[in-house]
N, CA, C and O atoms as a MOPAC input file, in Angstrom:
PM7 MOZYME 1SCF
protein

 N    -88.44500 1   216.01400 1   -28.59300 1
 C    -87.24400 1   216.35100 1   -27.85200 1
 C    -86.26900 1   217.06100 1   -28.78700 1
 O    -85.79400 1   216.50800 1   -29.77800 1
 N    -85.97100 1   218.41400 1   -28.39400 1
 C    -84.80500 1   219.14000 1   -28.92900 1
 C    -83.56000 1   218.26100 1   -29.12800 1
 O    -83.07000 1   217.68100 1   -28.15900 1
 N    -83.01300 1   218.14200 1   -30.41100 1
 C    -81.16200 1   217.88800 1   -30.45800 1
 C    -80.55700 1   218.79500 1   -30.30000 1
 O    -80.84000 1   219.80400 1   -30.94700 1
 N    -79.53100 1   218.80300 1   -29.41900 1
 C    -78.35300 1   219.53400 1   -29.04200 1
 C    -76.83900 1   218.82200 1   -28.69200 1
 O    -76.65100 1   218.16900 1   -27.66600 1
 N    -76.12500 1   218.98900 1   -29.40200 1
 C    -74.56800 1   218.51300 1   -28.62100 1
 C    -74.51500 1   218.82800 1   -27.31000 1
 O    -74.67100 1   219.96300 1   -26.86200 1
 N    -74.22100 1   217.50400 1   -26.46000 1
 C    -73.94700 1   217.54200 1   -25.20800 1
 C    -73.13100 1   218.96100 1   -24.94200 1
 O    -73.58100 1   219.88900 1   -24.26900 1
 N    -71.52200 1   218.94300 1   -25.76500 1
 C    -71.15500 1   220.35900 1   -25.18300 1
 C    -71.68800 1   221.60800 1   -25.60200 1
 O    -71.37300 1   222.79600 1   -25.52900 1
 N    -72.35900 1   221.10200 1   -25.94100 1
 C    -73.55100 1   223.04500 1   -25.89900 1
 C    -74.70600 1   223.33900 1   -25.37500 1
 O    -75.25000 1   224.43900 1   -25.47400 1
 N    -75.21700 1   222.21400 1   -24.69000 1
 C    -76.25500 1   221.64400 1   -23.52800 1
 C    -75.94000 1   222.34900 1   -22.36600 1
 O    -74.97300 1   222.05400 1   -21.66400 1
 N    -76.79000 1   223.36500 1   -22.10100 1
 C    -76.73800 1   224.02800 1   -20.41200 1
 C    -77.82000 1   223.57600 1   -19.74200 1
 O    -78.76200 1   224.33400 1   -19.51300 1
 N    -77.81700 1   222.56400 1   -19.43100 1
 C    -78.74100 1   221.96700 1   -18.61200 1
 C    -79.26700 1   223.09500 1   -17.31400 1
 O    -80.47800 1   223.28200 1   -17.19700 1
 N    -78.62400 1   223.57200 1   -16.69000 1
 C    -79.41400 1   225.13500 1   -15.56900 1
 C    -80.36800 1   225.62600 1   -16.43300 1
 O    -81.44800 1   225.99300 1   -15.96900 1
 N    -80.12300 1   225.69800 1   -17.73900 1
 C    -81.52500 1   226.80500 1   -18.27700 1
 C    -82.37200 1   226.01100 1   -18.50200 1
 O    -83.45200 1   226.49400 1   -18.84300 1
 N    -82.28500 1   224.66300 1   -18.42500 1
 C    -83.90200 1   223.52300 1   -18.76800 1
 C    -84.90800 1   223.74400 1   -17.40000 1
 O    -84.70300 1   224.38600 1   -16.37000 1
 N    -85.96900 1   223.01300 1   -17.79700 1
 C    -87.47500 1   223.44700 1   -16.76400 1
 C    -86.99800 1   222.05200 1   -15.51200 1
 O    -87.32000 1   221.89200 1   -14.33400 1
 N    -85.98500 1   221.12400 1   -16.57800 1
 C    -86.26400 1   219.87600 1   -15.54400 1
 C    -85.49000 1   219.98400 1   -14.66500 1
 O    -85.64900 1   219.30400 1   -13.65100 1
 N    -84.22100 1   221.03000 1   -14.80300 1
 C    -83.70700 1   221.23900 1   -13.81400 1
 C    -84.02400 1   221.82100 1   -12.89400 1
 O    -83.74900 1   221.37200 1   -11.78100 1
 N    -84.83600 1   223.23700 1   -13.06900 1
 C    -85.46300 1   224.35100 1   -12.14800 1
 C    -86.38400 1   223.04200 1   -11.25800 1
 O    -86.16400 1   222.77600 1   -10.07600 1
 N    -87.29500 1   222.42300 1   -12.01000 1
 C    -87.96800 1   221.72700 1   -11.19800 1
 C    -87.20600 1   220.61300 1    -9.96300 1
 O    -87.37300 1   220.65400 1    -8.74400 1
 N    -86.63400 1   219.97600 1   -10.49300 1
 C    -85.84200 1   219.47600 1   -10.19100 1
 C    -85.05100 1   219.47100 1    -8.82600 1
 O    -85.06700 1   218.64000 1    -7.91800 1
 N    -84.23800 1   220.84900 1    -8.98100 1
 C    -84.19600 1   221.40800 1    -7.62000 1
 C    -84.91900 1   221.89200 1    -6.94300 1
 O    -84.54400 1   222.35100 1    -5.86400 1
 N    -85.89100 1   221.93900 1    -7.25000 1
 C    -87.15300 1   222.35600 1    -6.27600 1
 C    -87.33400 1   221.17000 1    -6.01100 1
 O    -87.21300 1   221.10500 1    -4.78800 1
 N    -87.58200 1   220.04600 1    -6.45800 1
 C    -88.19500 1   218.73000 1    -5.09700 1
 C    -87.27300 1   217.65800 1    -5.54300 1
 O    -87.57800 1   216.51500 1    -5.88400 1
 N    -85.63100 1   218.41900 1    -5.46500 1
 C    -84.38000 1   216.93100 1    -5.67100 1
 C    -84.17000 1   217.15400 1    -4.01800 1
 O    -84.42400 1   217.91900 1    -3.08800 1
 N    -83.40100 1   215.68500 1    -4.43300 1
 C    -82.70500 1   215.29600 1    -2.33700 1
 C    -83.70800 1   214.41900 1    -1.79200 1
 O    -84.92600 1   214.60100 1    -1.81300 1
 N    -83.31500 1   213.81900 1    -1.48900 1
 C    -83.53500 1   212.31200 1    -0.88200 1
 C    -85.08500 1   212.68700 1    -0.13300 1
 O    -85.75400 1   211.65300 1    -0.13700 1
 N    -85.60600 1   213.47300 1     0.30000 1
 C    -86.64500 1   213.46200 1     1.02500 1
 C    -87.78800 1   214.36100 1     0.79500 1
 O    -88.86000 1   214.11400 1     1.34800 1
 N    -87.61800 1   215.63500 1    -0.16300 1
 C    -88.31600 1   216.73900 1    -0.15000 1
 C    -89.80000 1   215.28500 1    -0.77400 1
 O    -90.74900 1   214.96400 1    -0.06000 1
 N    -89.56700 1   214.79000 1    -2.00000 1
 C    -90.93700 1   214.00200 1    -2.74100 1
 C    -91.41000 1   213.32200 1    -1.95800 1
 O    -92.64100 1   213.31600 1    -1.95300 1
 N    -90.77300 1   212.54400 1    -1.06000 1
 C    -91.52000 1   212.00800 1    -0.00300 1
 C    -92.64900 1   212.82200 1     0.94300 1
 O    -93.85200 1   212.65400 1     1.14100 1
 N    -91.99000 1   213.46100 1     1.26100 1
 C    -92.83400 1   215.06000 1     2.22900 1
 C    -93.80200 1   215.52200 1     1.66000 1
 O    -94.88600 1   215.56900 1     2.24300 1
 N    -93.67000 1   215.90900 1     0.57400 1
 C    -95.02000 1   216.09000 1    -0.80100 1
 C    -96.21600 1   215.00000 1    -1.07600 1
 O    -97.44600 1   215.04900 1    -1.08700 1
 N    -95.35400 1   214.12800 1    -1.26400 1
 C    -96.47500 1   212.67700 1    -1.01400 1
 C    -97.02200 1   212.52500 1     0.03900 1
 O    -98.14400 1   212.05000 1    -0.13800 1
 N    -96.75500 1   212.71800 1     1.22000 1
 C    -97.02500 1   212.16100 1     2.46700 1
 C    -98.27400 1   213.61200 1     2.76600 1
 O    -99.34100 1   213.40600 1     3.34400 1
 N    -98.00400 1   214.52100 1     2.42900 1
 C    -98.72500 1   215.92400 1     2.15300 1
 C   -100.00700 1   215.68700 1     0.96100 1
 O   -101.06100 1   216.32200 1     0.99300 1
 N    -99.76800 1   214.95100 1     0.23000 1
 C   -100.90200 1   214.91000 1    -0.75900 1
 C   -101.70800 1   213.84800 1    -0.02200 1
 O   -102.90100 1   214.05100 1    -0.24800 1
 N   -101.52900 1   212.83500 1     0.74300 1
 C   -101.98800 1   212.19900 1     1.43800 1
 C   -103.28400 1   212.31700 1     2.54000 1
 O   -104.28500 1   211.72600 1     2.94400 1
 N   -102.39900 1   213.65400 1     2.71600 1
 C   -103.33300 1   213.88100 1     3.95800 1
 C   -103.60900 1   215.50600 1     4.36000 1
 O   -102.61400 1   216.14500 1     4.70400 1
 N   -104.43100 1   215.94100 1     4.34300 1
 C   -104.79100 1   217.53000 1     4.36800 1
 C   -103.66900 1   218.25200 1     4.83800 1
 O   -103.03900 1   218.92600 1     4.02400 1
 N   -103.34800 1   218.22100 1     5.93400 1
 C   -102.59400 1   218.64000 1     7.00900 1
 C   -101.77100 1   217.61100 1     7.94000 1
 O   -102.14600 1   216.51300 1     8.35200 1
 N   -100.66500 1   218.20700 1     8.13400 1
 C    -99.85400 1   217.49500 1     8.98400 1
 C    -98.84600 1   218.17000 1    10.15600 1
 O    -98.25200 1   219.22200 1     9.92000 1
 N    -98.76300 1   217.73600 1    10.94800 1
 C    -98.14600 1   218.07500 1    12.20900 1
 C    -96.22500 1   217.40200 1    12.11500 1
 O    -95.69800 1   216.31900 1    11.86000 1
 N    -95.82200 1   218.57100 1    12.43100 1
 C    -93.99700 1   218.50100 1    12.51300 1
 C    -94.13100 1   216.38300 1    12.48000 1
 O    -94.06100 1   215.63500 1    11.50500 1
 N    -94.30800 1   216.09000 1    13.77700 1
 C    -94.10600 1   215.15000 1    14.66300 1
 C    -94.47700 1   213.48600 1    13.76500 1
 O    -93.93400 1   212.38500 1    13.66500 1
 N    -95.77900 1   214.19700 1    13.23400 1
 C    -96.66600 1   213.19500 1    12.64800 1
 C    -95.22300 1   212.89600 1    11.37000 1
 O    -94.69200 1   211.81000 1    11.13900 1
 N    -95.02000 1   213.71100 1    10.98100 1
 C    -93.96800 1   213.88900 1     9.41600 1
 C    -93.05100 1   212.63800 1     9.97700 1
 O    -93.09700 1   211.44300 1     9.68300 1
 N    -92.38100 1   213.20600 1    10.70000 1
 C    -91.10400 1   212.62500 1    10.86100 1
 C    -91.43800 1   210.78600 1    11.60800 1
 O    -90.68900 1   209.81200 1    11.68700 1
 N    -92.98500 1   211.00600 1    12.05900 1
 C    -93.14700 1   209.38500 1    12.41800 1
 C    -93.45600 1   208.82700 1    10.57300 1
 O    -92.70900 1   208.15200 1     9.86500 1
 N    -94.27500 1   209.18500 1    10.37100 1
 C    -94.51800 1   208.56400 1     8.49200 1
 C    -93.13900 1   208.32700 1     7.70900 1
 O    -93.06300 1   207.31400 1     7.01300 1
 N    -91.82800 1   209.36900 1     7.79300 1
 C    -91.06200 1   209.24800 1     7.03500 1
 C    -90.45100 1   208.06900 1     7.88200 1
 O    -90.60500 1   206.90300 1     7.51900 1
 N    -89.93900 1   208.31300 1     8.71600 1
 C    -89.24800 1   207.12900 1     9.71700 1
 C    -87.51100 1   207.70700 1     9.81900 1
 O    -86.80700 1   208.37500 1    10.57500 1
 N    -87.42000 1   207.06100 1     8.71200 1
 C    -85.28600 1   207.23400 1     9.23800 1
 C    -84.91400 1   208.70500 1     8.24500 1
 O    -84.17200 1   208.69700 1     7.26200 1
 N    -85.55600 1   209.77700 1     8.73400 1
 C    -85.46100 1   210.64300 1     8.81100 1
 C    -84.83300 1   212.02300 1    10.05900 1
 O    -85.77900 1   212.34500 1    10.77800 1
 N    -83.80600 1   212.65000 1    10.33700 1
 C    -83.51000 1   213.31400 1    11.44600 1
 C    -84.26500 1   214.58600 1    11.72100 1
 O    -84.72000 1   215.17700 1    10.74100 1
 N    -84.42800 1   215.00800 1    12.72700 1
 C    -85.28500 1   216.17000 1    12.44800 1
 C    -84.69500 1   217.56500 1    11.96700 1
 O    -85.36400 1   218.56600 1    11.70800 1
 N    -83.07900 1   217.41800 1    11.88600 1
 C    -82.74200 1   218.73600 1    11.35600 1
 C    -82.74400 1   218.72000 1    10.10400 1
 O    -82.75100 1   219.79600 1     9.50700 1
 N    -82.74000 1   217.47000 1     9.37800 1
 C    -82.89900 1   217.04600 1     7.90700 1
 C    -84.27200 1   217.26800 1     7.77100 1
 O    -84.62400 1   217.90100 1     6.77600 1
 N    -85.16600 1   216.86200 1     8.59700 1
 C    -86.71000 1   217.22400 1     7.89400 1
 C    -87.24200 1   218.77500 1     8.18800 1
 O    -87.98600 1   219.42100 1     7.45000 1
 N    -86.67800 1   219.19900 1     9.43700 1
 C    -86.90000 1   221.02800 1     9.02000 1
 C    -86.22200 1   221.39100 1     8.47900 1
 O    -86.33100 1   222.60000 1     8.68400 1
 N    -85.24500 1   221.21400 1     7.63300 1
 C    -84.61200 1   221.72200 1     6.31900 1
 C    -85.32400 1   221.75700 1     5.53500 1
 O    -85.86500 1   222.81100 1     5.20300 1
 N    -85.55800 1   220.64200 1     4.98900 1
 C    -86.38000 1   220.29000 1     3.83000 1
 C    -87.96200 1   220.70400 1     4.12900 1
 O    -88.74000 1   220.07300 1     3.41400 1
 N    -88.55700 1   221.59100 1     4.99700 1
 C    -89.59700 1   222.29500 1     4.82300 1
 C    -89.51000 1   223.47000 1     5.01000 1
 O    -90.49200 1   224.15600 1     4.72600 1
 N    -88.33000 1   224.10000 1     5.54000 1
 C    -88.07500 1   225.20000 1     5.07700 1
 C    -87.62500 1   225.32900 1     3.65300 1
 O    -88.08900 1   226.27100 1     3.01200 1
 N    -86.95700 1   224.67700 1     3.19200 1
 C    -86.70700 1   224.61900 1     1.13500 1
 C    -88.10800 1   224.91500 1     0.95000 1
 O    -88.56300 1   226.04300 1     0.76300 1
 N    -89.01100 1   223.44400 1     1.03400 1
 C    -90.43200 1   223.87500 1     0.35400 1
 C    -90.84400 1   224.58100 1     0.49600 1
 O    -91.30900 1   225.00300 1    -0.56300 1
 N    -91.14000 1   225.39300 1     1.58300 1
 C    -91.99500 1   226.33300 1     2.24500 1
 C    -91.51900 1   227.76900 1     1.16100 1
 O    -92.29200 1   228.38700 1     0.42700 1
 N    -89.77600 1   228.07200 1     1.38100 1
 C    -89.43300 1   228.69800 1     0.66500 1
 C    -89.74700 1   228.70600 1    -1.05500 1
 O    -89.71900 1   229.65300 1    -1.84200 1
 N    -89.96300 1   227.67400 1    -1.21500 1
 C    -90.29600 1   227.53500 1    -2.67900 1
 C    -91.58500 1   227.87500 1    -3.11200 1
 O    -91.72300 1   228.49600 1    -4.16500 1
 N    -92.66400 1   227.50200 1    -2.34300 1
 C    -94.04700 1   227.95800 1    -2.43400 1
 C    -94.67400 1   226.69600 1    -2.61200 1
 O    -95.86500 1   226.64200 1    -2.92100 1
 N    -93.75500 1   225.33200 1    -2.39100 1
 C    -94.61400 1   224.21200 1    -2.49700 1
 C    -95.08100 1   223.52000 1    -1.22900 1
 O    -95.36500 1   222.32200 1    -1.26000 1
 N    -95.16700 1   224.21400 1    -0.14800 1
 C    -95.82500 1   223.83300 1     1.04900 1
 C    -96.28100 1   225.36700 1     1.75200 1
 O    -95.93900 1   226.52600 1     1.51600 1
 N    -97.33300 1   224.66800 1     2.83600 1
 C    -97.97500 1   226.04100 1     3.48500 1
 C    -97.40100 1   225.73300 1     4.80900 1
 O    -97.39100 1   224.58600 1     5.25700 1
 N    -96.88100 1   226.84700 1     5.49200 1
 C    -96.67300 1   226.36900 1     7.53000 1
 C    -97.65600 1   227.37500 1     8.10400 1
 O    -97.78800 1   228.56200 1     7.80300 1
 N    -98.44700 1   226.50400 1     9.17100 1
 C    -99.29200 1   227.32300 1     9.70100 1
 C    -98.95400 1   227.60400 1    11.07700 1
 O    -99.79400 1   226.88400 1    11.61700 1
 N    -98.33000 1   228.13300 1    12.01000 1
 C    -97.80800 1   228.14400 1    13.20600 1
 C    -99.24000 1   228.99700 1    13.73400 1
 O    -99.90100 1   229.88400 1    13.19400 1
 N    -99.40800 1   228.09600 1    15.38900 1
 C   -100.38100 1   228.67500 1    15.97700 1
 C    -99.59700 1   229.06100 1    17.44800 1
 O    -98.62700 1   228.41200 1    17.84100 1
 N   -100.35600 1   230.59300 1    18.44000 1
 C    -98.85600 1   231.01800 1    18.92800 1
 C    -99.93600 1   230.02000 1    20.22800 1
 O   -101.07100 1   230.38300 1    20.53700 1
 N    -99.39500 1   229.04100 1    20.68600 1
 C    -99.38400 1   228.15500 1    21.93900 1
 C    -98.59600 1   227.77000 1    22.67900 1
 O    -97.55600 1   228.32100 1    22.31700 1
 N    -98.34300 1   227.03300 1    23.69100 1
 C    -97.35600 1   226.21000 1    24.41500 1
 C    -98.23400 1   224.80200 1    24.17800 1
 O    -99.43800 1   224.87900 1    23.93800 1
 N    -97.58700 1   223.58100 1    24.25800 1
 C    -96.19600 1   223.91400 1    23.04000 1
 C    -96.81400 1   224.05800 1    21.85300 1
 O    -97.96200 1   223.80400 1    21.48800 1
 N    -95.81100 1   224.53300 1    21.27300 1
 C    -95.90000 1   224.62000 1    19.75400 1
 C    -96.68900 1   224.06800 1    19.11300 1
 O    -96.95700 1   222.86800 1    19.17200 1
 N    -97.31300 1   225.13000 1    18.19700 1
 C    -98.47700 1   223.73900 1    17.42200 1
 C    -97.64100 1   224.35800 1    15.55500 1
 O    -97.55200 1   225.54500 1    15.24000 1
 N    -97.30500 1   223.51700 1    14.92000 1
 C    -97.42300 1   223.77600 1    13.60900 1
 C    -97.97100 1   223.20200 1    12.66800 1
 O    -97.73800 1   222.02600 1    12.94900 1
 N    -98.63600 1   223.19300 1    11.58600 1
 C    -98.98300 1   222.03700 1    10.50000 1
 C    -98.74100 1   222.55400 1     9.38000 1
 O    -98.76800 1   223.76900 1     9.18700 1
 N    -98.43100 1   221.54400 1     8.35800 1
 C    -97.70800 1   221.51100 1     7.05000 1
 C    -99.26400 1   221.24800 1     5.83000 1
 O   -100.17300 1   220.43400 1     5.98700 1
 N    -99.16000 1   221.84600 1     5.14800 1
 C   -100.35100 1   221.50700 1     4.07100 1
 C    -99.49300 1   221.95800 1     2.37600 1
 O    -98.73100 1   222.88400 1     2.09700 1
 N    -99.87900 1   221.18200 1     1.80000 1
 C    -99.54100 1   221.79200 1     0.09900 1
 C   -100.29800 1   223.02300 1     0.03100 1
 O   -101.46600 1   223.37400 1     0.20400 1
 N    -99.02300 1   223.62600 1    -0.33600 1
 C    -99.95600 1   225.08900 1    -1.94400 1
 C   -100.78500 1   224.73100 1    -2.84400 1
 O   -100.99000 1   223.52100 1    -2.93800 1
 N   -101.33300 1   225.43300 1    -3.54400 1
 C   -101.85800 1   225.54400 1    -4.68000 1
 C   -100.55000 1   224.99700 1    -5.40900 1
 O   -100.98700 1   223.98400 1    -5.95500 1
 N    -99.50000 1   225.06300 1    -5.66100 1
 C    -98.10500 1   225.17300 1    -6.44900 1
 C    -97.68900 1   223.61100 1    -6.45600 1
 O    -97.33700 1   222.82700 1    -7.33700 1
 N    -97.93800 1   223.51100 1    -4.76600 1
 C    -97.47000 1   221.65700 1    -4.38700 1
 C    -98.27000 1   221.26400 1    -4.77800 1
 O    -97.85500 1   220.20100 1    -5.24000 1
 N    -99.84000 1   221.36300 1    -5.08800 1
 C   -100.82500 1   220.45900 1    -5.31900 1
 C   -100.74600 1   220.71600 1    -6.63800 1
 O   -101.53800 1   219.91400 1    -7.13200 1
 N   -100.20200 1   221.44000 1    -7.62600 1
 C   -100.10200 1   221.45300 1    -8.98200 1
 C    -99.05000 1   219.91300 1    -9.47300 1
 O    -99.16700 1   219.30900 1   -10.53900 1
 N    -97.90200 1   219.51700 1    -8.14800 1
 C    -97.03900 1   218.51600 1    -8.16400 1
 C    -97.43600 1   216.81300 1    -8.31600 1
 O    -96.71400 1   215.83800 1    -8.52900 1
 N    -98.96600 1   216.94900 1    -8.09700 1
 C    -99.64900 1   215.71900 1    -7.35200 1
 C    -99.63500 1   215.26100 1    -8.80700 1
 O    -98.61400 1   214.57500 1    -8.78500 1
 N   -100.08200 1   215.18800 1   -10.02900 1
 C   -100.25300 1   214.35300 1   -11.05500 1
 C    -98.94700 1   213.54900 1   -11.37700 1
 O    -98.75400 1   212.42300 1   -11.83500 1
 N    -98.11700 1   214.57300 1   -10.95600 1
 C    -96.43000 1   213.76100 1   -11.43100 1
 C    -96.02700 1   212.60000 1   -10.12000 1
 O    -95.53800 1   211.48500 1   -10.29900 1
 N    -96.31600 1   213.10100 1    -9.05500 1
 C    -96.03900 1   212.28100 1    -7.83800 1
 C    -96.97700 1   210.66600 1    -7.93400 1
 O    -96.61700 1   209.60800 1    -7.42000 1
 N    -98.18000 1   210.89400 1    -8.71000 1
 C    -99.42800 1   209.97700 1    -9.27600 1
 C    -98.71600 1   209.15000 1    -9.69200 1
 O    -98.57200 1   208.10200 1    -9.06200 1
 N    -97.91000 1   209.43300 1   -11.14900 1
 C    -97.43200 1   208.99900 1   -11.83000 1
 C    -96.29500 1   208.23500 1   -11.44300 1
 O    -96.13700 1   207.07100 1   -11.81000 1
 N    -95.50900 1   208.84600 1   -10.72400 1
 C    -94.28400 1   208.02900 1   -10.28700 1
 C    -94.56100 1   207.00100 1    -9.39300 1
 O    -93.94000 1   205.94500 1    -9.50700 1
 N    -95.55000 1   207.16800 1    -8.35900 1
 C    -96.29500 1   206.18000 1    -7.80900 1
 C    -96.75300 1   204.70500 1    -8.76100 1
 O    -96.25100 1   203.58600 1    -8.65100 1
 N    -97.57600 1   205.02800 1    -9.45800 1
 C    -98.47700 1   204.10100 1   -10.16800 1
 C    -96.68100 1   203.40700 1   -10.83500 1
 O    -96.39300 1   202.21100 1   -10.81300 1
 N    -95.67700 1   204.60200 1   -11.39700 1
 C    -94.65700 1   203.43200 1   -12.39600 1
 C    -93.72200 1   202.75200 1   -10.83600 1
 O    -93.31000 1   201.59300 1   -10.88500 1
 N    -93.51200 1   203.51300 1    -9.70300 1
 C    -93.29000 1   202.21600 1    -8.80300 1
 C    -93.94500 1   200.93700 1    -8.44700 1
 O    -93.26200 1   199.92500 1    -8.29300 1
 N    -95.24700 1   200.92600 1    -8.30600 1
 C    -95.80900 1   199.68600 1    -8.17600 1
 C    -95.63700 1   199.21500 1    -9.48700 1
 O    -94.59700 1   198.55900 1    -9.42900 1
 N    -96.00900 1   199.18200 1   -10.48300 1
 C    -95.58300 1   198.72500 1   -12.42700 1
 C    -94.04000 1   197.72400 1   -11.91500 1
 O    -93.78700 1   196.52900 1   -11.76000 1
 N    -93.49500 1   198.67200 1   -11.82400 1
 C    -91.90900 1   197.98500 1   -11.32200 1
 C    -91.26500 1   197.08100 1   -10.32900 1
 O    -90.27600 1   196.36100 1   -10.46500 1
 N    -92.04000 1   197.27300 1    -9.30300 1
 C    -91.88800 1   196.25100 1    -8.21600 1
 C    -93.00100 1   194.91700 1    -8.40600 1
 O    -92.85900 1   193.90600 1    -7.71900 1
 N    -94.11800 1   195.04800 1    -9.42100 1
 C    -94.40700 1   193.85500 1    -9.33100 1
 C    -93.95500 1   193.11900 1   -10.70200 1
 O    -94.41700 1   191.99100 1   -10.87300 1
 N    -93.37100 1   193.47900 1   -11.37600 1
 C    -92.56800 1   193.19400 1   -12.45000 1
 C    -91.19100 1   192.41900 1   -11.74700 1
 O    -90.83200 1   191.32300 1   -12.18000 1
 N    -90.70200 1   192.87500 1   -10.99400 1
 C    -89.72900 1   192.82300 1   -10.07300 1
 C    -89.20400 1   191.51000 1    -9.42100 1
 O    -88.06400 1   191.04600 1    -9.44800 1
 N    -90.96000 1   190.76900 1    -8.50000 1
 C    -91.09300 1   190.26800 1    -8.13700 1
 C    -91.29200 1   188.84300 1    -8.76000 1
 O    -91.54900 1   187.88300 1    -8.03400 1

């Protein structure tokens, strides 16, 4: 780890930030997880798995990803609507860290207990 004085620390130019904002906010890692989970997923299916989630909060947060390149949307033209959500190549580059944070939540909650 680099030393630097806090006041000369620009944290915007670090990687952990870029990353960071790419899957910070209360729900985007969840969506990713729930995506590494399972091949493909449907709007509907999302928002039943996440639970106390709103739906203008969860099409936000896949338009971010989508915009970012860490999710795929596949819209098919039907009545009604069919869409499904799958990881990139980019999101599935995310899965070892999401592994990880997984495996140190369970570590912690049964420590916990």
């Amino acid at each position: 780890m680099n030393s630097c004085p806090i006041d000369e620390y620009d944290l915007q130019q670090t990687g952990f930030y870029c990353g960071f904002c790419q899957i910070g906010g209360k729900y985007k890692m969840i969506i990713l997880y729930a995506l590494s989970q399972n091949e493909v997923v449907r709007f509907n299916e999302l928002k039943k798995w996440i639970g106390n989630i709103s739906y203008k909060t969860l099409s936000t947060a896949l338009k971010e990803l989508e915009a970012d390149g860490l999710i795929d949307r596949k819209a098919y033209p039907q009545i009604p609507p069919k869409v499904e959500y799958s990881l990139s190549d980019r999101g599935r580059s995310l899965i070892p860290i999401l592994d990880s944070l997984d495996r140190w939540g369970k570590a912690d909650r049964s420590e916990s207990q």
